[in-house]
N, C-alpha and C positions, 0 to 999 in steps of 0.2 A: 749689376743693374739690368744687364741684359735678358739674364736667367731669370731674375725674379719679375721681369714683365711678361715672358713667355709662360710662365710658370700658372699650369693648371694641377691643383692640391685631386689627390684622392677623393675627397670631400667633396672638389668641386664635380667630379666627375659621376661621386654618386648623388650629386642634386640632379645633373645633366638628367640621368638613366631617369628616376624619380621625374621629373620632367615628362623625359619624352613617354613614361607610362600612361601619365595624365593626361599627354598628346592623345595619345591613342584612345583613351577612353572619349574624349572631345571628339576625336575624328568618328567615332563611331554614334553619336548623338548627332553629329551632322549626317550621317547616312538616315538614322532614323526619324530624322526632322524632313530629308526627301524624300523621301519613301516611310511609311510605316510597315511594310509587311521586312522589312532589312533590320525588325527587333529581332535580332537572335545570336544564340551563342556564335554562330559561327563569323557572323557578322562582328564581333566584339576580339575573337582571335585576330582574325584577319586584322585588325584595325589595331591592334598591340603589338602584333609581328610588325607591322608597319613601322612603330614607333623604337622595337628593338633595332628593327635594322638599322632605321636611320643612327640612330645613338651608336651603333658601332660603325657605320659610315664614318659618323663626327669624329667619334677617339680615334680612328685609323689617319683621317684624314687631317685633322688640326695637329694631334702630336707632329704628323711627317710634316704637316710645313711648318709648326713651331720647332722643330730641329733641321731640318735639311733646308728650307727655303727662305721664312721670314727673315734671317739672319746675315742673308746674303745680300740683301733686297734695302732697298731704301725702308726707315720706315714709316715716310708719308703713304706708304705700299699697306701696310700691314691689316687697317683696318677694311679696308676695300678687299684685301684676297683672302683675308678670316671671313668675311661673309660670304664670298662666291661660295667656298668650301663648305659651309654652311647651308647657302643652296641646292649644292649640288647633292650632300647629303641627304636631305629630305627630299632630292626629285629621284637619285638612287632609292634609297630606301622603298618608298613608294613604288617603284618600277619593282624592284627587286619580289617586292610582297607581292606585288599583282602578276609577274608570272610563278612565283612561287605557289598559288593558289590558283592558276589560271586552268587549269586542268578540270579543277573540282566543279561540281555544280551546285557551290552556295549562291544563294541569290546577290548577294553585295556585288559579284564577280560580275552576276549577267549586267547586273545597271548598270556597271560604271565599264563594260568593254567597251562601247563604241566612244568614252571619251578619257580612258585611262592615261591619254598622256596629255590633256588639258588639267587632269587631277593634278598629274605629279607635279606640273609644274608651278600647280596652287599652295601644292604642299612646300614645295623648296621657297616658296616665296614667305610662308609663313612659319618655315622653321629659321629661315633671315632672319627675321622678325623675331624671334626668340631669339636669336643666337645676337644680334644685336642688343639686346635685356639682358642675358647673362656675362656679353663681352663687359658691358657697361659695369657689370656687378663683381666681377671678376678684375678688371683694372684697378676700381676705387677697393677692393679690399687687397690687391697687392700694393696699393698704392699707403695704404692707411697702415701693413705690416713694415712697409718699409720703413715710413713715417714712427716706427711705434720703434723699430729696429735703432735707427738713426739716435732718436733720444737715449734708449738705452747706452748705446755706446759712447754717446756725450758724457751720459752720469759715470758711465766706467772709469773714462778717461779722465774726467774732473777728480774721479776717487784717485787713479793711480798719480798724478800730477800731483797729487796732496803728500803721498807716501814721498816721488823722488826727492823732495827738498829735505824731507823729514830725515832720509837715509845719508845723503850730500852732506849735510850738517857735523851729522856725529861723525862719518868717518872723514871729510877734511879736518874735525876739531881734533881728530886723534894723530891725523898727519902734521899738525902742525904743533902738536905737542912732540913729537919726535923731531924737528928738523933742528933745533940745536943741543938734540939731547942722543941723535944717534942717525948721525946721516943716510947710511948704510939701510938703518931700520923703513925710514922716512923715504927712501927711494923703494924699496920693497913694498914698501904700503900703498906707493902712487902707482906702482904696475899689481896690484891685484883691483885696484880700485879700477885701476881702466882697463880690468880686462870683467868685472861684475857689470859693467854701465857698459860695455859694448856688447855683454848677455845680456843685458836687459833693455837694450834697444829694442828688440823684439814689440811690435806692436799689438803684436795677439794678447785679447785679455787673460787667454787660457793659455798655459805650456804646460809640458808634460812632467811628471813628477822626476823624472832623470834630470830635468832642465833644472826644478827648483831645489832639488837636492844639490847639484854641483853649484847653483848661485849661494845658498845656505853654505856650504865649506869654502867658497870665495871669502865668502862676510866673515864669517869663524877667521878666515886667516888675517884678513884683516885687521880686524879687532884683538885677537893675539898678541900682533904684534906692540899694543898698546897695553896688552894685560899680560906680557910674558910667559905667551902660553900656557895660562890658567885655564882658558876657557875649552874643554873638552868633549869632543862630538863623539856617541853615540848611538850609530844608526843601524839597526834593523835590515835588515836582505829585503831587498825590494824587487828583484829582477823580476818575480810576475805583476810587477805593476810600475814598469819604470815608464809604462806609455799613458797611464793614466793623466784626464788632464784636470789641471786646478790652476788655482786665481794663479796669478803670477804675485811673488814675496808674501804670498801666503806663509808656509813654513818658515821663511824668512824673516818675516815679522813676528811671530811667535817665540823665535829664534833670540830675536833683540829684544823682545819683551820680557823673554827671562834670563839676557845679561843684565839690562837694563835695572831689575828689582827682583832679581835672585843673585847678585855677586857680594860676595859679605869678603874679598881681599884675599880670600885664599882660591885654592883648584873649585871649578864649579863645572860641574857635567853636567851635559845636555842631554835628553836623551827624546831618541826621534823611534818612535815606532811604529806599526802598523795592524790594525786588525779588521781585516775584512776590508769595510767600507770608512772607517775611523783611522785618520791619523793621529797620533797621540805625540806631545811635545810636554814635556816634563824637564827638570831642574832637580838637584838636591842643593837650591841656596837659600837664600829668606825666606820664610813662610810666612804667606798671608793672607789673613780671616777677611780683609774685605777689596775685594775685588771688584775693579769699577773699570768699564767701557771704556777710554779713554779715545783722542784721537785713531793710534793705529788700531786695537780691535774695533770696535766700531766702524773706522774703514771694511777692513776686512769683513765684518759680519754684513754690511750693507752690500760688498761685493757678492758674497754667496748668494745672497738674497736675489739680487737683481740678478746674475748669471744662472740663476735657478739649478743650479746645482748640490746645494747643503746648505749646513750650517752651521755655526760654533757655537760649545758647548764648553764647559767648565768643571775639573770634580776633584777633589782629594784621594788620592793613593800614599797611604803609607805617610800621611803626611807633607806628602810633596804636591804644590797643587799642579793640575794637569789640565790643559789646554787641546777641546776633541775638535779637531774638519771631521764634520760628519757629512761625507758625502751619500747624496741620495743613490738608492739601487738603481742601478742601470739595465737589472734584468726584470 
């Protein structure tokens, strides 16, 4: 919370620069509204160097106290010493320009020496004054990303709460078909269970593909133990991409989607691979012509959606239907 109220975007910074150009061409319309003979080119540098400096004043000066000082500082402080800085900005800048230029003999120069430091201090008053405008506009849109942020991870979480019951279900219903039929089994089942759902505590919506790969051979073993190790994983070398991240039970859920409606009672392999930016999850068990969104895809595609990082995709190989994360390029 703290980062994202301090937080001035790239973006904002080249409004700021953008700004303070347009400062400067203002400042120099007020030279030529006191004077007319101060139309001139030189009069129009001088009056942009003005506005340069000050805008690098500001970045020097607001960065360092949005990391070194506000932080420290009560923040009923914050909006009172962002604007001093602001001040002080524009009466620097200003001072800085006019001896930077003090030497020369543009006319701008001769008018305003005998009251170059009544200027600056006009100036720092009226770059407050802006920096006030943009503080204002700079708050309500970190305020309205946060706001944007918050919902998103409500919808996340709404999705993931849909999937844990969904997962709870089948594998208690498989634990409880083993406990008078193989104790042994039925205890084995409840320690992989509770070590899947104490990985999947994890509250991050993203983990990384080493994380979803080992939760996928958790469930595999799980579920084995109800289908007597029928169910057979083959997975692809991933080690250049074991830190990639994606949804969390993504793979997972693709996973159970084709025990779920590829197991036809004999061996059924799974097979997990990888190309490029595509993972690919495939079956050799039932084949089927119509394929419909259901609860878990749908979760899952609404995840990618909103986590804006891919999307799922669907295709025939060889007959086997195949199941794409197409994640978007990240270069």
């Amino acid at each position: 919370m703290l980062k994202n109220e301090l937080n001035i975007s790239v973006k904002d910074w080249r409004n700021i620069l953008i700004i303070g150009i347009l400062f400067g061409f203002f400042q120099s319309l007020i030279f030529y509204f006191l004077n007319p003979n101060l139309q001139t080119i030189s009069t129009i540098i001088f009056s942009i160097c003005t506005a340069f400096f000050i805008t690098i004043f500001a970045i020097v000066l607001i960065t360092f106290s949005n990391r070194f000082i506000l932080p420290k500082i009560q923040k009923k402080f914050w909006t009172a010493l962002s604007l001093f800085f602001s001040f002080l900005s524009g009466f620097l800048g200003f001072v800085l320009s006019f001896f930077v230029f003090h030497k020369s003999n543009t006319e701008v120069i001769a008018f305003i020496s005998d009251f170059w430091l009544n200027i600056g201090v006009v100036v720092g008053f009226l770059t407050l004054l802006i920096a006030l405008i943009l503080h204002q506009f700079v708050f309500l849109k970190n305020k309205n990303n946060q706001i944007q942020q918050e919902i998103l991870e409500s919808k996340l979480k709404s999705l993931e709460n849909e999937l844990n019951p969904h997962f709870l279900f089948n594998a208690l219903n498989s634990v409880s078909q083993l406990i008078y039929i193989d104790k042994q089994k039925a205890e084995n089942a409840v320690l992989q269970l509770s070590k899947f759902l104490r990985n999947a505590i994890n509250k991050e919506s993203l983990v990384t593909l080493e994380n979803e790969i080992f939760m996928v051979q958790t469930y595999v073993n799980i579920e084995n133990i109800r289908f007597d190790n029928k169910i057979v994983l083959h997975i692809d070398d991933y080690k250049n991409l074991k830190f990639v991240k994606i949804p969390k039970f993504s793979i997972q859920l693709l996973v159970e989607n084709g025990i779920k409606h590829g197991y036809l009672g004999k061996e059924l392999n799974i097979f997990i691979k990888f190309d490029n930016n595509i993972i690919k999850v495939s079956n050799d068990g039932k084949k089927s012509s119509n394929i419909k969104f259901k609860t878990g895809l749908s979760n899952l595609e609404n995840r990618l959606r909103l986590l804006n990082i891919g999307e799922l995709d669907f295709s025939v190989e060889k007959e086997n239907m195949v199941f794409c994360i197409i994640l978007k390029d990240k270069n």
